[in-house]
N, C-alpha and C positions, 0 to 999 in steps of 0.2 A: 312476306315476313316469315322466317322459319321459329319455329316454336321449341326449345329441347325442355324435354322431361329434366324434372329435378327433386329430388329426395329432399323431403320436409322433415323435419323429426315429427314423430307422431301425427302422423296424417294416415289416413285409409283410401283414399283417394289419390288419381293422377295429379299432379300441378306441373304446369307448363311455363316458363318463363321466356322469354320476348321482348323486342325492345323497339319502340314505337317513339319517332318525333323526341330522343335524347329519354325517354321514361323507362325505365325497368318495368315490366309488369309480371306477375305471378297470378298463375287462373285457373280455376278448376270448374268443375263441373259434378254439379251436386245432384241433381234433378232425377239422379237414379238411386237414393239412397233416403233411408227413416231418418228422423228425428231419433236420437241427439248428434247424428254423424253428420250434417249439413255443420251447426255450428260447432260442432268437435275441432273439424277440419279446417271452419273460416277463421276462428280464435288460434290455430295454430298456423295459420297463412300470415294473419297478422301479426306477425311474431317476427317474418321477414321484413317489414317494412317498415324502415329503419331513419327514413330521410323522405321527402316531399319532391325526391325524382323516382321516389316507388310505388308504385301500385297493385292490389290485390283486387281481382277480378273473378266473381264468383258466379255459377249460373246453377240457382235457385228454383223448384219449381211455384214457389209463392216467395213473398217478401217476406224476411224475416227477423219482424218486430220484433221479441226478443230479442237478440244479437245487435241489435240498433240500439235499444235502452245499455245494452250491457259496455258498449263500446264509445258511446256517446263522449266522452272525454277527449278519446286520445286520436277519434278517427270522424270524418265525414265519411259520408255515403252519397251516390247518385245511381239511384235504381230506375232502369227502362223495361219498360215489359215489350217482350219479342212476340213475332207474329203467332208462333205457336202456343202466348201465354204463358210460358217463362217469364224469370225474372233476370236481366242484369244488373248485378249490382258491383258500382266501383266503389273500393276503400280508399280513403287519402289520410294518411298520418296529417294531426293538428299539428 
């Protein structure tokens, strides 16, 4: 799977977009970065994700329960924690 970089408006962070099994997916990688920049970056990822053949894929170094209260309307979430104690979490538009 080849991943290209893609300019988000207002993001601080890389995000990678890719396309898996007909899905769009958008994904970053947070886990080097403070609070409020993890959900700065995932509220404006979600910003792409427009339709229910897209995905926003975030990696988290904890789960981040705010951002799940705050999004709870428009988006489901499925978060895995990696063998290093990461978190992945997938966004799916309702």
């Amino acid at each position: 799977m080849q991943k290209e970089l893609v300019q988000i408006p207002r993001t601080t962070l890389d995000f990678y977009k890719y396309e898996q099994d007909g899905i769009t997916y958008y994904e970053f990688d947070a886990t080097g970065c403070q609070p409020p920049e993890p959900m700065v970056n995932a509220i404006n990822g979600l910003s792409m994700i427009q339709s229910d053949k897209e995905r926003l894929v975030g990696i988290f170094f904890h789960e981040p329960a705010p951002l799940y209260d705050r999004i709870a309307e428009h988006f489901t979430h499925e978060a895995t924690e990696l063998e290093n104690g990461d978190y992945r979490i997938v966004f799916k538009k309702i």
